[in-house]
N, C-alpha and C positions, 0 to 999 in steps of 0.2 A: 335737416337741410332745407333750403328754399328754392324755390321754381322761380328765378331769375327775372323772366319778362311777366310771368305771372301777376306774382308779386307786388310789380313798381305798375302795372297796368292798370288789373282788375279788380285785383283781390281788396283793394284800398273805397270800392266803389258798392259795398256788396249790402250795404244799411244806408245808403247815396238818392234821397229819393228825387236828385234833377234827373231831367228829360237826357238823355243820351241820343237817341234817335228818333227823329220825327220823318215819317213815311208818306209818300205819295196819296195814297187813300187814308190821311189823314192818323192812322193809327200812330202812336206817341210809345213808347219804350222809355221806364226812368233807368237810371245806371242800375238800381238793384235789380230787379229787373231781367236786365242785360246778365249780371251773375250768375240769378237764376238757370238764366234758359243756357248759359254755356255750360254747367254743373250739369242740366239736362244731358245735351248732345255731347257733353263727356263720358256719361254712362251710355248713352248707345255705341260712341266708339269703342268703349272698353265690351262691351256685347257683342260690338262684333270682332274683336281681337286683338283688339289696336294696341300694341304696348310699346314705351319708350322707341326711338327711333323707330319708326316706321313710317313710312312716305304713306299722306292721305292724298289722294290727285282730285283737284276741285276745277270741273270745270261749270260753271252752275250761273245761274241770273245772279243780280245785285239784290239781295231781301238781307233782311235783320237775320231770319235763319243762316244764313253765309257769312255775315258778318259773324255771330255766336259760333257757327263751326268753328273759326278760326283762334276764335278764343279756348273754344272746348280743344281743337288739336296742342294749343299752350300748355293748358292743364295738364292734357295726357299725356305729355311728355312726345308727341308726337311732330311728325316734322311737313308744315304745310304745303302744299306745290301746286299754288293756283294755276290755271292755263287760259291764255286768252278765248274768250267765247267763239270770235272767230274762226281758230283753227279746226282745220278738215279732219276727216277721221285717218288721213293717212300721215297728217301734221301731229294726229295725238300719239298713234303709233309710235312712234319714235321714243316721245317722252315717256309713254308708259313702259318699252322696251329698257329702257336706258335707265331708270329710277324703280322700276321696280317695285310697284306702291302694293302696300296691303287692302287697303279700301280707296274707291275711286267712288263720287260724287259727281253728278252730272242733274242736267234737264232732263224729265220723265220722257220728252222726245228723244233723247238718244240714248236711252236708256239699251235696246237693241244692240246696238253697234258700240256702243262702250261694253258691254258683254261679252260681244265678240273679241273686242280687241284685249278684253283684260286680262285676259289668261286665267292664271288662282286669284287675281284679286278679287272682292267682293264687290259691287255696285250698288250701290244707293241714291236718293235719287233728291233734289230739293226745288218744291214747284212755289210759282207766287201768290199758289189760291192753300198754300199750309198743308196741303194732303201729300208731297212727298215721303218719300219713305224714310229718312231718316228721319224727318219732324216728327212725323208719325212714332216712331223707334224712341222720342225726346221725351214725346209729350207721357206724360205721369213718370214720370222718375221723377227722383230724389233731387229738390235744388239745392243740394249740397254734395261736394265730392272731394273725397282727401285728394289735392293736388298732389302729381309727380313730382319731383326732387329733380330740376335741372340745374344746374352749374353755368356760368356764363360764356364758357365755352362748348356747349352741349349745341347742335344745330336745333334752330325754332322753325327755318324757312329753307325751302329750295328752289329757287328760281331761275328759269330757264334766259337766258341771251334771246334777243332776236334773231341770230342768226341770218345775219344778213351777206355775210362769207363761210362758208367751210357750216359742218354742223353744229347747231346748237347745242351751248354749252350751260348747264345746270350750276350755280353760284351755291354756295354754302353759306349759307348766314345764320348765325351764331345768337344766343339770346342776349349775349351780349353787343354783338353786333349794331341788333336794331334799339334794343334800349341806348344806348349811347347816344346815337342819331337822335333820338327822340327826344330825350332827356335836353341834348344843345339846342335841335330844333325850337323846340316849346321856348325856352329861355330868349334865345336871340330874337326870335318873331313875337315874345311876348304875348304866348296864349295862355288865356286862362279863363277861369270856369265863366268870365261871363261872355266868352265867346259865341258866337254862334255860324258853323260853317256852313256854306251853300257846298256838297258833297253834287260832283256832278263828274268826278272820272270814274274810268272801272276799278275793279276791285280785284284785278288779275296782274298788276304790275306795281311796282314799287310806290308811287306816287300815290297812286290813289288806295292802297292798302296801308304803306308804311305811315310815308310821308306826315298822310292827311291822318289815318286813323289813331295812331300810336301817338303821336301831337294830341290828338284832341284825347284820348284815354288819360293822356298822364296829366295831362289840365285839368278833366273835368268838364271838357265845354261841349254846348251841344252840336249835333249834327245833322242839317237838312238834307236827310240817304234819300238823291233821287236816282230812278232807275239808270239814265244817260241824260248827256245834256240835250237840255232844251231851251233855244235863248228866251221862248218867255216865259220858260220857269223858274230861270234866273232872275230875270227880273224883276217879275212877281215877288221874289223871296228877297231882295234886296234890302228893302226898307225894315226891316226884318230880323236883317243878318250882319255880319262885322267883318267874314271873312270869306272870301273864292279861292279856290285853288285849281289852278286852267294850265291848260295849255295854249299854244297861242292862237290853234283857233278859236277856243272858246272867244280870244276877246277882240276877234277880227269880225264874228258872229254880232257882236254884240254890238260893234259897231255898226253895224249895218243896220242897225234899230234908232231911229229917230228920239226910241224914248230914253234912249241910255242918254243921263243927264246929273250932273253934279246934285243937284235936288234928288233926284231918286236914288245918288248911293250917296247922301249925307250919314246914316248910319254905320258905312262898312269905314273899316279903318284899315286893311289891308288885303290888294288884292297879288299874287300870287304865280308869276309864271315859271313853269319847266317843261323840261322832256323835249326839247328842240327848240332850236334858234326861235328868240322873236324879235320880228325887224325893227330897227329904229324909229318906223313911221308910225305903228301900231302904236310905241311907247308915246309918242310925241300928240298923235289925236285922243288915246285913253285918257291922256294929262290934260288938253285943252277941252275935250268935252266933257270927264266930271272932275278935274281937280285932284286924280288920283293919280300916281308916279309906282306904275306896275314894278314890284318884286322880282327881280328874273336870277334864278338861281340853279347852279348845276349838279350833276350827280348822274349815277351810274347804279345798276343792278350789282354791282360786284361789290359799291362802295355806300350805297344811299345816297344821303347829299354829301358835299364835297367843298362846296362856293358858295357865298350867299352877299347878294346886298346888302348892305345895310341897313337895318329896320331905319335907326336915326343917320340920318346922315344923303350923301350925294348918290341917288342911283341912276349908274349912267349907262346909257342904252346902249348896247353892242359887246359890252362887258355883263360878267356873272359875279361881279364882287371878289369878296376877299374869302384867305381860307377859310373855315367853320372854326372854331375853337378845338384846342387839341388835335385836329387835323393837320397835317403838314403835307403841303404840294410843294413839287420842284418840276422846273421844265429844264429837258434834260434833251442833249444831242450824243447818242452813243455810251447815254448811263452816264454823264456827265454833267452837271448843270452849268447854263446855259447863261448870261448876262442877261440882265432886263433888258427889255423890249426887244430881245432873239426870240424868234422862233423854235421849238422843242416840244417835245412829247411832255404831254403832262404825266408827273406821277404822284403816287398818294398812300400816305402812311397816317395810320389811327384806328382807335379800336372799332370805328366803321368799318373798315377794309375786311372783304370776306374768308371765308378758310378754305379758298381754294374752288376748285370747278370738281366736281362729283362724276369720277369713274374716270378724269383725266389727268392721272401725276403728271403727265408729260406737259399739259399745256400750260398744266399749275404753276410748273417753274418755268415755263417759258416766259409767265405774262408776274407773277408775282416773285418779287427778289429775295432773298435769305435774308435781307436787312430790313423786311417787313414793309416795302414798296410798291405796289401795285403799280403795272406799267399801265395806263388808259387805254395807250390807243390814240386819245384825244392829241391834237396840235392847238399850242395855246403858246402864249408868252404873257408873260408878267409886267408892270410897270416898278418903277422904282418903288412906289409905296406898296408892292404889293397884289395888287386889284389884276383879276385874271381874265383874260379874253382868250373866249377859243375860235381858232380859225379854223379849223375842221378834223376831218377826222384821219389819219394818218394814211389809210387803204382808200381815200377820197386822193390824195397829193396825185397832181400829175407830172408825169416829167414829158417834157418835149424839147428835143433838139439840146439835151442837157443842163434846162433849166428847170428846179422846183418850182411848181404854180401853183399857188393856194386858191380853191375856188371862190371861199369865203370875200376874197380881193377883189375879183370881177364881179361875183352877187352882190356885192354894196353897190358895186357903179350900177348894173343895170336895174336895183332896184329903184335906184335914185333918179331915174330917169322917165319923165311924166307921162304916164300910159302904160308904166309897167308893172304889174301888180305882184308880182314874185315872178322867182328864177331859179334855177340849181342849176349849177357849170361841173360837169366831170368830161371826162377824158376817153378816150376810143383809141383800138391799137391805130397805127397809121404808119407804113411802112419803111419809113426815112425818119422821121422825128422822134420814134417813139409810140407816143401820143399824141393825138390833136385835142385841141379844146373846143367842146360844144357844149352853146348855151340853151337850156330848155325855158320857156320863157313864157309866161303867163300874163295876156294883157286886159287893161282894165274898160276896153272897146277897141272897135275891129280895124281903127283908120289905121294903125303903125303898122307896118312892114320892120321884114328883118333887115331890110337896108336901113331904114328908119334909124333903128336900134344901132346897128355897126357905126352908123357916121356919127352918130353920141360917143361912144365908146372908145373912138378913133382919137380921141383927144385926152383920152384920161388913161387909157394906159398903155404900154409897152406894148408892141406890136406883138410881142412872141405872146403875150397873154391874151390876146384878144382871140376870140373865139372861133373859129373857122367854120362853122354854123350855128345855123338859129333855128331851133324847131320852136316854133310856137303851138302851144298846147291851151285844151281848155282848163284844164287843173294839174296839178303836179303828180304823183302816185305817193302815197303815204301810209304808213301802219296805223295801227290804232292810236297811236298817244301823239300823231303830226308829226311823225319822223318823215322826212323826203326819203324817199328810196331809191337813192343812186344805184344801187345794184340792178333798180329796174331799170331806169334809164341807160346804163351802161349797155345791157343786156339787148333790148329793146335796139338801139340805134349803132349797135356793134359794127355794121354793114354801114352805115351813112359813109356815103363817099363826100370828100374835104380836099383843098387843094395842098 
């Protein structure tokens, strides 16, 4: 038998003597290399007990070591469950309750308190000066190790939801799962081994694990692992490099840099956005200041990616492109699909789509169909050729006075409006209507008032949409990968009194 992701990833790289990863203080990784040391950190987890299905819980810094764990957890047949760096020791609880991991991974600082919380699981620890304990556990073993025997529907990965309603839900992804994604990936966005990518998200969520890494494994090409972003480490590496993969502040950041200039990313050939809306205006100055027409493509923890611009062809701002190949989206009103340019619930069928949420049959078949359809969540509609735009997200929809209001609809208008740097519009109970609409509202200097703002807005759209207040803020609240978090603003301005 063969080890599925293994196999089409690693194993092809293992006499490969290019650069795989090139590191902050300089230190260089070739692909073989890379084999090596995951063949290493596969016999420490086999030492510490690690057999087929067993949840490894990684919450640990960005180094090459964490990168090779995850390779080594492929081999052993193990099943990986990064966690954001960020979460508290009462955010970890949860996940380690609920998943149940045989060895848990962490910073030597929390080495304490993940001890406490882990019950019988084992802890080990990985530092960015190499004296962690599992490196330690790596170093002189065997860089060879008989791979595990996984199947392509055997779980590789478990990945927790944000959790941004109700609790956090653990995604089942499959080796087949992510190789598939990867496999279209690499092909549509045309990566290949003479690539070289500026690595600058974390390593704890789909993006910047699946997306970015499994793309660049199955090419071949190299990867500049820096610890987080930094805009002038970006653009230091620029002349350099061929390919970014951001989020949309990376390249709001970047703008903000005088030197980002069409001369200084003449080498890259594509630059790369996901993981939350990016505005039209972003797209529009990224293209007049270096000549580059940012990628914006969509996807989910449940499903990887899902949408993609197109590499050749028209990418236009406000939209996430067309399905993936062998992916099939439908927007659907009541499990129905919907005519182009209706609004409907996005859904999503192909062998991206996961095997369900871990310890929850109930929510499994809530959110995924017997006809192998994944419900999003997501509000989007199609146009005739195809091309998807999402207008938000379903538990974002407000109703007031018995009208559906998509926020998405009033955020175009007040972003488009001179002084206003971003916005997020959600909704407040309100005792006659439903809901009211309040817009949160981020300005680009102090002269505009929210009257300012309302007598713009007065003219573009339907009264019942217009916002009933205007909180101006200095920045919006966001997760880690530039998600807005309406849940906070919701929460936050619950009490605002509205006429």
């Amino acid at each position: 038998m063969t080890n599925t992701l293994y196999d089409a990833l690693i194993a092809p790289h293992a006499e490969n003597p290019a650069i795989f990863l090139d590191l902050d203080d300089g230190t260089r990784w070739s692909y073989s290399h890379y084999v090596k040391r995951t063949a290493q950190l596969a016999h420490a987890l086999r030492a510490a007990g690690i057999v087929p299905g067993d949840r490894i819980v990684v919450q640990a810094p960005k180094l090459a070591d964490t990168i090779a764990l995850y390779g080594a957890a492929v081999q052993t047949g193990a099943i990986y469950l990064p966690l954001n760096t960020a979460y508290t020791q009462s955010e970890v609880r949860y996940f380690i309750e609920d998943a149940a991991p045989k060895l848990i991974i962490c910073d030597p600082a929390s080495l304490a308190e993940m001890t406490a919380l882990g019950a019988s699981a084992q802890v080990m620890t990985l530092a960015a000066n190499g004296k962690g304990t599992l490196s330690i556990a790596g170093d002189g073993q065997p860089t060879q190790f008989d791979t595990v025997p996984r199947s392509p529907d055997d779980l590789a990965a478990l990945l927790y939801t944000s959790g941004t309603t109700g609790r956090s839900k653990g995604a089942m992804l499959s080796h087949k799962n992510l190789l598939s994604n990867a496999i279209t990936l690499t092909d549509l966005w045309q990566i290949t081994k003479r690539d070289r990518l500026i690595h600058a998200l974390p390593i704890f969520h789909t993006h910047g694990l699946f997306v970015a890494l499994n793309t660049a494994l199955l090419a071949g090409a190299q990867v500049r692992l820096m610890a987080s972003f930094d805009a002038e480490g970006v653009l230091a590496e620029m002349p350099k490099s061929t390919m970014l993969m951001g989020v949309p502040t990376f390249y709001t950041r970047l703008l903000d840099d005088a030197r980002l200039t069409g001369d200084l990313a003449t080498n890259m050939r594509l630059f790369i956005s996901g993981s939350a809306p990016l505005l039209a205006e972003t797209h529009t100055a990224f293209e007049a200041r270096t000549g580059h027409r940012i990628l914006e493509r969509y996807g989910m923890t449940e499903t990887n990616m899902i949408t993609s611009n197109p590499y050749d062809g028209d990418r236009i701002a406000g939209t996430v492109g067309y399905p993936l190949p062998d992916t099939e989206v439908i927007i659907t009103t009541d499990g129905e699909a919907v005519k182009p340019g209706e609004i409907g619930v996005i859904e999503v069928r192909g062998e991206n789509v996961f095997q369900g949420y871990w310890n929850m049959p109930e929510k499994t078949a809530e959110e995924l169909r017997e006809s192998g359809f994944f419900i999003t969540g997501d509000l989007g509609l199609a146009s005739e050729d195809g091309r998807i735009s999402i207008v938000g997200r379903q538990k974002d929809l407000i109703i007031s006075g018995g009208y559906n209001i998509y926020p998405k609809e009033i955020e175009d208008v007040l972003n488009d409006i001179n002084g206003v740097k971003e916005s997020a519009v959600f909704g407040v109970p309100h005792p006659d209507f439903g809901e009211s609409v309040i817009a949160a509202v981020v300005l680009d200097g102090p002269t505009m008032t929210d009257m300012d703002i309302a007598a713009q807005v007065t003219s573009e759209l339907a009264r019942f949409k217009q916002p009933r207040s205007y909180v101006i803020m200095e920045s919006l609240p966001r997760n880690t990968m530039g998600k807005v978090q309406k849940n906070v603003l919701r929460e936050t301005f619950k009490d605002i009194k509205t006429d």
